[in-house]
Backbone as a chain_set.jsonl record, in Angstrom:
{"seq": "XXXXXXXXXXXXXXXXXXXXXXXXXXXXXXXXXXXXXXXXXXXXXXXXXXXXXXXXXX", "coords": {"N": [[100.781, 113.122, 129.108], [98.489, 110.87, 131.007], [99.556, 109.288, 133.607], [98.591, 106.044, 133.527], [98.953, 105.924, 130.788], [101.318, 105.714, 130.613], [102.15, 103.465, 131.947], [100.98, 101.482, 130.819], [102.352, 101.476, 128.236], [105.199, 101.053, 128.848], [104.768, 98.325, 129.936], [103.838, 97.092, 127.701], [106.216, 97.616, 126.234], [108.267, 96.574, 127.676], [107.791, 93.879, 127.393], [108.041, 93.799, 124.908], [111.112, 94.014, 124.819], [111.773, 91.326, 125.894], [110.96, 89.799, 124.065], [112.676, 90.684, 122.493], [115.538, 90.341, 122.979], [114.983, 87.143, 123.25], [115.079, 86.371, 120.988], [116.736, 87.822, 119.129], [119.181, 88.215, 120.924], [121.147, 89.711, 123.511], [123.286, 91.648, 123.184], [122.461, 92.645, 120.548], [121.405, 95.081, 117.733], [118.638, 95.856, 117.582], [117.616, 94.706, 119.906], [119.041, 96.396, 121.597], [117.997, 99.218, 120.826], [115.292, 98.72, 121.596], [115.245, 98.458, 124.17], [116.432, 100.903, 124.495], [114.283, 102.36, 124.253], [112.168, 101.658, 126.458], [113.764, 102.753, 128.491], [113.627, 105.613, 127.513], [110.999, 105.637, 128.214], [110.402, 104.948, 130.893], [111.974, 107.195, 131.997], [110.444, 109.094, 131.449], [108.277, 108.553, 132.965], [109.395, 108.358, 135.243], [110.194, 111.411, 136.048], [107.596, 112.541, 135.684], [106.638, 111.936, 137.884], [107.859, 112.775, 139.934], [107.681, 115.701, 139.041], [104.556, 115.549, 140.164], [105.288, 114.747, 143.141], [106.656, 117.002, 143.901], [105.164, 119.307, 143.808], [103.81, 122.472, 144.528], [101.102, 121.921, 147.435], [97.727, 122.831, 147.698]], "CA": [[100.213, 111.784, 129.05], [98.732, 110.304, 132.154], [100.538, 108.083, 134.251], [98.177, 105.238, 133.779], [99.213, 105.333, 130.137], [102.874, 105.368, 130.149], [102.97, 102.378, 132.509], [100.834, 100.322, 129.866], [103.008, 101.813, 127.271], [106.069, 100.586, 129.708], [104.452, 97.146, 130.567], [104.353, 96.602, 126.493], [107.891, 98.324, 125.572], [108.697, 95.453, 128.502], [107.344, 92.369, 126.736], [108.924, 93.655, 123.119], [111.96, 93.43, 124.864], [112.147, 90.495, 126.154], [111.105, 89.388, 123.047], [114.053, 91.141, 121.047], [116.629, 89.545, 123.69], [115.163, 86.019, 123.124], [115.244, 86.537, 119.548], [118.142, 88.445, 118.495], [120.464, 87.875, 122.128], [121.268, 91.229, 124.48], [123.802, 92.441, 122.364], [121.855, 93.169, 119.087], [120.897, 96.725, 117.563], [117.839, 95.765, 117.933], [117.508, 95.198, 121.522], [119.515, 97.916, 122.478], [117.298, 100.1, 120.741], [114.016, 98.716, 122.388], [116.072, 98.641, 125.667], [116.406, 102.746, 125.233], [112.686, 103.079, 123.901], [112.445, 101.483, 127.41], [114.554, 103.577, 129.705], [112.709, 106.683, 127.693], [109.586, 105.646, 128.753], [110.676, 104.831, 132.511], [112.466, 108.53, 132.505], [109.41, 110.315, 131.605], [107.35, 108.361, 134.049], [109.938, 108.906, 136.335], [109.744, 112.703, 135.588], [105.898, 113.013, 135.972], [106.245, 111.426, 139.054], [108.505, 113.828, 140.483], [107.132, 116.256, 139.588], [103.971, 115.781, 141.144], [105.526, 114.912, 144.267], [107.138, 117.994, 144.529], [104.363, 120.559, 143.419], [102.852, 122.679, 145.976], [99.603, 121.492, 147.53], [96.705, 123.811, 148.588]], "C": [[99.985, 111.302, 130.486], [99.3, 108.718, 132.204], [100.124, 106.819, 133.789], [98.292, 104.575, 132.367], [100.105, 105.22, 129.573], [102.984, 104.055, 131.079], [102.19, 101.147, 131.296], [101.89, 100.866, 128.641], [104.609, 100.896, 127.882], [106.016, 99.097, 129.744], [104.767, 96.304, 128.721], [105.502, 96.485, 125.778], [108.799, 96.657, 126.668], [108.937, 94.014, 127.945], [108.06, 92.468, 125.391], [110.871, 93.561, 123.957], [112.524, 91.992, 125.151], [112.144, 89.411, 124.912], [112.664, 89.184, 121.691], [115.497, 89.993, 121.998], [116.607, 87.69, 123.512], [115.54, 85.456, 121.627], [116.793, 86.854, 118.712], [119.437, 88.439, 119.892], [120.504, 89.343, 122.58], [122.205, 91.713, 123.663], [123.159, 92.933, 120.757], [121.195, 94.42, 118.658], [119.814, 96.237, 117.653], [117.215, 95.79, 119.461], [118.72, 95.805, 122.295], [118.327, 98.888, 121.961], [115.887, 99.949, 121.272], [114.524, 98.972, 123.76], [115.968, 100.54, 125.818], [115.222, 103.614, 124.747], [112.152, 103.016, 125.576], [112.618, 102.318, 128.367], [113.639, 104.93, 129.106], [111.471, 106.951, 128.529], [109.228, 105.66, 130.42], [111.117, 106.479, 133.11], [111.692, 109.141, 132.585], [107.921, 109.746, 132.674], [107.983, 109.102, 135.07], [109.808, 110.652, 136.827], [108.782, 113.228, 136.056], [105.708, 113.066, 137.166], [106.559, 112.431, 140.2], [107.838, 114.91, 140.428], [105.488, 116.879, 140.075], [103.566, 115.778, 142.196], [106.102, 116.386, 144.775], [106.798, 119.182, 144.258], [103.32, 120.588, 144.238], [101.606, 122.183, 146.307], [98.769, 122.872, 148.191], [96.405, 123.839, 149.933]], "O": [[100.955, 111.248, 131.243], [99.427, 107.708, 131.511], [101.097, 106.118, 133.511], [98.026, 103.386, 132.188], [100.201, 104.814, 128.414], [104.072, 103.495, 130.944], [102.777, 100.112, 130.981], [102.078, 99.817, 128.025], [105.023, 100.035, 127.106], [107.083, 98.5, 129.604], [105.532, 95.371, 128.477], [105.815, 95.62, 124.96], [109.717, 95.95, 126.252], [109.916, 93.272, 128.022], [108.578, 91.506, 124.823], [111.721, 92.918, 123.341], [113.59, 91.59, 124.684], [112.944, 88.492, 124.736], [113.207, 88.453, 120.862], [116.158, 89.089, 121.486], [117.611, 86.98, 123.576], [116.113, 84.422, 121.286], [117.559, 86.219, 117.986], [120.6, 88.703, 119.588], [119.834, 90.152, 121.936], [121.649, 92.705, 123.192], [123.808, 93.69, 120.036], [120.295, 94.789, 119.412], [120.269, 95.579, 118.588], [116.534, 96.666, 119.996], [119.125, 95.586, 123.437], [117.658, 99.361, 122.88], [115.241, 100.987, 121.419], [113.992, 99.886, 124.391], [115.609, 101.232, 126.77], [115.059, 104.835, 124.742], [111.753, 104.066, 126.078], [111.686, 102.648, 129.1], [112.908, 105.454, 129.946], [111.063, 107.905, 129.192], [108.262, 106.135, 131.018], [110.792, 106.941, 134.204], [111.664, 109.933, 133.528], [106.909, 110.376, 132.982], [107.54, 110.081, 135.67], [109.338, 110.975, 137.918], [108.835, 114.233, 136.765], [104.937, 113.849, 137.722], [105.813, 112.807, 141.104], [107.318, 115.333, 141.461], [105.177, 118.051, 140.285], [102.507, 116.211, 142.651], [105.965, 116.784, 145.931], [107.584, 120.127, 144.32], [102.46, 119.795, 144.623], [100.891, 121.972, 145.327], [99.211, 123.689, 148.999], [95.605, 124.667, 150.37]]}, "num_chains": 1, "name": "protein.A"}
């Protein structure tokens, strides 16, 4: 997936949380589980990112 559409995927997963936290409070199964849809989505950016900082160049 390019980058350009895990950070809108990111930027939305963002806004449903804040949603779930105003809604249901920071402790609620609910926003924990958007919270680690979240962090997935940040890891595999993070991931991508890496590695195509650290793949050889021509």
């Amino acid at each position: 997936m390019p980058n350009k559409d895990i950070l809108i995927l990111i930027e939305k997963k963002r806004m449903e949380l804040i949603e779930a936290v105003a809604k249901n409070g920071l402790n609620s199964t609910v926003t924990i589980q958007v919270s680690r849809e979240l962090d997935s989505l940040l890891n595999t950016y993070n991931k991508q990112n890496y590695k195509q900082k650290s793949a050889p160049r021509p």
